[in-house]
C-alpha positions in Angstrom: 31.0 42.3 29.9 32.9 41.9 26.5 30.2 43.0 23.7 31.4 44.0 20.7 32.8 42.3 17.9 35.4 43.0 15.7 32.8 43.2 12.6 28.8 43.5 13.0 27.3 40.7 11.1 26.2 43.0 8.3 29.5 44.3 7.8 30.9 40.7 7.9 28.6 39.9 4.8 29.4 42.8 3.1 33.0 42.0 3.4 32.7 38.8 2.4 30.7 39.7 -1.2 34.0 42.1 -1.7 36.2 39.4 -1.3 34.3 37.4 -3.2 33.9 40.0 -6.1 37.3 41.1 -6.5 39.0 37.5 -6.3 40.6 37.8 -3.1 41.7 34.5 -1.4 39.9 33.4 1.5 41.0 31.8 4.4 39.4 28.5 5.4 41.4 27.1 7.9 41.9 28.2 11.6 44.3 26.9 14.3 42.0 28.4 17.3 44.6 27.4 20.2 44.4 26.9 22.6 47.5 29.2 23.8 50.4 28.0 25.5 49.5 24.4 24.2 51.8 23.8 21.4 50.2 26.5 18.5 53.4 27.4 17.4 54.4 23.6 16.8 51.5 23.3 14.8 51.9 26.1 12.9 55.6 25.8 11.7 54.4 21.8 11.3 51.2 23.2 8.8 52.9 26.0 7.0 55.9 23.3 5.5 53.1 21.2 3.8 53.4 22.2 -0.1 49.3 21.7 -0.1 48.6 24.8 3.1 49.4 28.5 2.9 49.7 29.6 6.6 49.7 32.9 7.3 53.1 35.0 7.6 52.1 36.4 10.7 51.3 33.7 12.8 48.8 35.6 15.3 46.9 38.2 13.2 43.6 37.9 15.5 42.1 40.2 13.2 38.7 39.2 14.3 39.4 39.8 17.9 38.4 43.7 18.3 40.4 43.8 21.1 43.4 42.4 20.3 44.3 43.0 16.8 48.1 42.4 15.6 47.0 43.0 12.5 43.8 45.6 11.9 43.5 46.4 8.4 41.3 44.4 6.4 43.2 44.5 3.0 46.9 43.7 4.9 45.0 41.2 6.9 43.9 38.9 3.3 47.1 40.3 1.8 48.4 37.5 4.2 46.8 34.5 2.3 48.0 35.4 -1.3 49.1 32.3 -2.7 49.4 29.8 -5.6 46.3 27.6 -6.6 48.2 24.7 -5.7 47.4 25.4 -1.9 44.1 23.8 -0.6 44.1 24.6 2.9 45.0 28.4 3.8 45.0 29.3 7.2 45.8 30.9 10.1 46.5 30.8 14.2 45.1 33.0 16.3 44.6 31.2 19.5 42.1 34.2 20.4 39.8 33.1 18.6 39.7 30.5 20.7 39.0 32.4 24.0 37.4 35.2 23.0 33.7 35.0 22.9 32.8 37.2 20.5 34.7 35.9 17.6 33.0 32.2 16.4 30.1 34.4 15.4 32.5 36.7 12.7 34.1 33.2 11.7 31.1 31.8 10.7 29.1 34.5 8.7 33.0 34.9 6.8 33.6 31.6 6.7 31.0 29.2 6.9 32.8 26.1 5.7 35.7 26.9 7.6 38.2 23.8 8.9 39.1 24.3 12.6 42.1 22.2 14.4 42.3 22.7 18.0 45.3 21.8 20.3 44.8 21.5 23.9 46.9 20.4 27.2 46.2 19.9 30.9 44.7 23.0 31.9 46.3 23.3 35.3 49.6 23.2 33.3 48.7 25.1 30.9 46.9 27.8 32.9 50.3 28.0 35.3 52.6 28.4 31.5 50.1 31.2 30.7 50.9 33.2 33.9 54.7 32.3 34.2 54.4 33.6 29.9 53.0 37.1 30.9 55.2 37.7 33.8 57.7 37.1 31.3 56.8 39.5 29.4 56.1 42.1 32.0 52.5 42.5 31.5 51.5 40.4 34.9 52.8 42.4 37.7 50.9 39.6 40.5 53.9 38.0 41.8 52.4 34.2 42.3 50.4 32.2 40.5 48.1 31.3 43.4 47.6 34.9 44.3 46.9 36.0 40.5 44.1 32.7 40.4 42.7 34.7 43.8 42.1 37.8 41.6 40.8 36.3 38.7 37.1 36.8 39.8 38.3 40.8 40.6 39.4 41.3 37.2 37.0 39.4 35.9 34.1 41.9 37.2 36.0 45.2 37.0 35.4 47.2 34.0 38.4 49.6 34.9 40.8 46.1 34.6 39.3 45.5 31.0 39.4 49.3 30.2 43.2 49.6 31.3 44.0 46.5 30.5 47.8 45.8 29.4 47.6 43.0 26.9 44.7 40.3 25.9 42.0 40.5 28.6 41.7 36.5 28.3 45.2 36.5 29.3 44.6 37.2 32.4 41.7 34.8 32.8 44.5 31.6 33.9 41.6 29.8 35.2 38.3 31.0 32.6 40.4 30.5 29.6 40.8 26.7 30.5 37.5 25.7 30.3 37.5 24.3 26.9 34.2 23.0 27.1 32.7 25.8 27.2 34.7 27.6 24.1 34.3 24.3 22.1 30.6 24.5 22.1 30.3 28.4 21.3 32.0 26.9 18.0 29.5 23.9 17.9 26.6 26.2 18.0 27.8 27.3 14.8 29.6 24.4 13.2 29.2 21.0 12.7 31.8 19.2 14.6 32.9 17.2 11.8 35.2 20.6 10.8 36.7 20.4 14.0 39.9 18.3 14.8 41.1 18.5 17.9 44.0 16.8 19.9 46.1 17.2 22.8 50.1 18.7 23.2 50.9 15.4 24.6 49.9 14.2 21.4 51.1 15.5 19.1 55.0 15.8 21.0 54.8 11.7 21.3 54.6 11.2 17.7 54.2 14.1 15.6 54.4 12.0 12.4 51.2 10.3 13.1 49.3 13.1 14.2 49.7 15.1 11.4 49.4 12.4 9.2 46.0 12.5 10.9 45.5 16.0 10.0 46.6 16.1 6.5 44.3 13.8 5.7 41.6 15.8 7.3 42.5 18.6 5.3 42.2 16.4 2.1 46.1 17.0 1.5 48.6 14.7 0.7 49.6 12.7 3.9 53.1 11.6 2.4 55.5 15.5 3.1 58.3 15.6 4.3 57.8 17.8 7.8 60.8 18.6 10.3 58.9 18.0 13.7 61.5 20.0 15.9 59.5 21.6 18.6 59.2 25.6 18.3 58.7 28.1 21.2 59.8 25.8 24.2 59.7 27.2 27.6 61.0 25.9 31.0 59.6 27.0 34.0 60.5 26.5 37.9 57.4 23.4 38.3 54.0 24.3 39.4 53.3 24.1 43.0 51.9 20.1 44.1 49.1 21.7 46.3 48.1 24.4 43.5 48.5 21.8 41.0 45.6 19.5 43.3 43.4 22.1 43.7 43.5 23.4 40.1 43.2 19.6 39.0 40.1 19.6 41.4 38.4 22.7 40.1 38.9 21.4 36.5 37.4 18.2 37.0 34.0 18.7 35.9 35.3 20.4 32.9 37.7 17.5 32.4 34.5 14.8 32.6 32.7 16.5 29.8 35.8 17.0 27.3 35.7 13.4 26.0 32.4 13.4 24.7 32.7 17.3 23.1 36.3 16.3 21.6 35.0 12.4 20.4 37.6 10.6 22.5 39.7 10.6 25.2 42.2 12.8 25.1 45.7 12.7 26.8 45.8 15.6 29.3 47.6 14.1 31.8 51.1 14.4 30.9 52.5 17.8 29.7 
């Protein structure tokens, strides 16, 4: 239904020998989301490390065709200019995470690419998604349960995607849960050892540790000095118990295959 990428791989390539050519800095680090699970954290977490360069604009999604914040190539690596002493420079799109056509792009840019991936109990985080876009106006479906009943609508009507108001995947409270099934569109294309992934729960318990965790993924120092307050926190009225069951059961299958694709157990029971 979605086809077209931001970039066709031959223009990708040819990019990428311009950027290579005239110096630019590349990015080699992407937060892919996923959203509503604690990307801004990360992000303000990341970007205070002397060793990264994150992105100004925290969401560019430049290589999300339909959804770009930011759609000019030369502002778009304007927005990793920065001293040699950085060795991880990044960005967080959580797009990339949910749109299918993007691992592709990443990978003929940015083949040895890091990825970290944050992650939290889908029916939570599916029911923050929705309450997030009727906040902003763009979901005009008064209820949760009744905008999970048109999910398979919009999902099949081209005149939704064609008029639709925001990020199609946005709407998608359900489809843009299953993170089994956008963690191995990446693992097609990566190995998994560039992939570092964790749950919200997480990294709120002890945000020290975790990023400790990640640092030294990154082969940066493990020792700065990070404020861990929490960034972007919303509070919603709680998610119905008997939605909450059924969304727990319809995620269950999803839920029993995550351990082995992530490398552990995660914590997606709490938050």
């Amino acid at each position: 239904m979605i086809d077209d990428a931001v970039i066709s791989d031959r223009q990708a390539g040819a990019l990428c020998n311009d950027m290579k050519n005239n110096r630019l800095k590349l990015p080699n680090l992407f937060v892919l989301g996923a959203a509503k699970c604690g990307t801004t954290s990360l992000y303000s977490y990341l970007r205070q490390h002397p060793e990264i360069h994150m992105s100004p604009v925290k969401e560019p999604s430049f290589f999300c065709r339909q959804f770009q914040v930011v759609d000019n190539p030369i502002e778009y690596f304007g927005l990793f200019e920065c001293g040699a002493e950085k060795k991880a420079v990044g960005e967080a799109s959580h797009v990339y995470f949910s749109n299918p056509e993007t691992p592709p792009v990443l990978h003929t840019l940015f083949p040895n690419a890091r990825f970290i991936v944050i992650l939290r109990n889908p029916a939570l985080r599916s029911y923050s998604l929705y309450r997030f876009m009727r906040m902003l106006g763009y979901e005009t479906i008064t209820s949760f349960e009744q905008a999970l009943a048109a999910e398979d609508r919009r999902f099949d009507d081209p005149a939704f995607l064609a008029d639709c108001p925001q990020y199609f995947w946005n709407f998608m409270y359900f489809r843009s849960s299953l993170y089994d099934e956008q963690l191995l569109r990446y693992f097609a294309l990566y190995d998994r050892s560039r992939f570092f992934i964790l749950s919200l729960a997480e990294l709120a318990e002890v945000p020290g540790l975790w990023m400790e965790r990640i640092f030294r993924f990154l082969d940066v120092s493990p020792d700065a000095k990070i404020d861990y307050a929490p960034q972007n926190v919303s509070t919603y009225p709680e998610i119905a118990r008997e939605t909450a069951a059924m969304l727990e059961q319809r995620f269950a299958p999803m839920l029993a295959r995550l351990p082995a694709l992530a490398g552990r157990p995660l914590d997606l029971a709490s938050r």
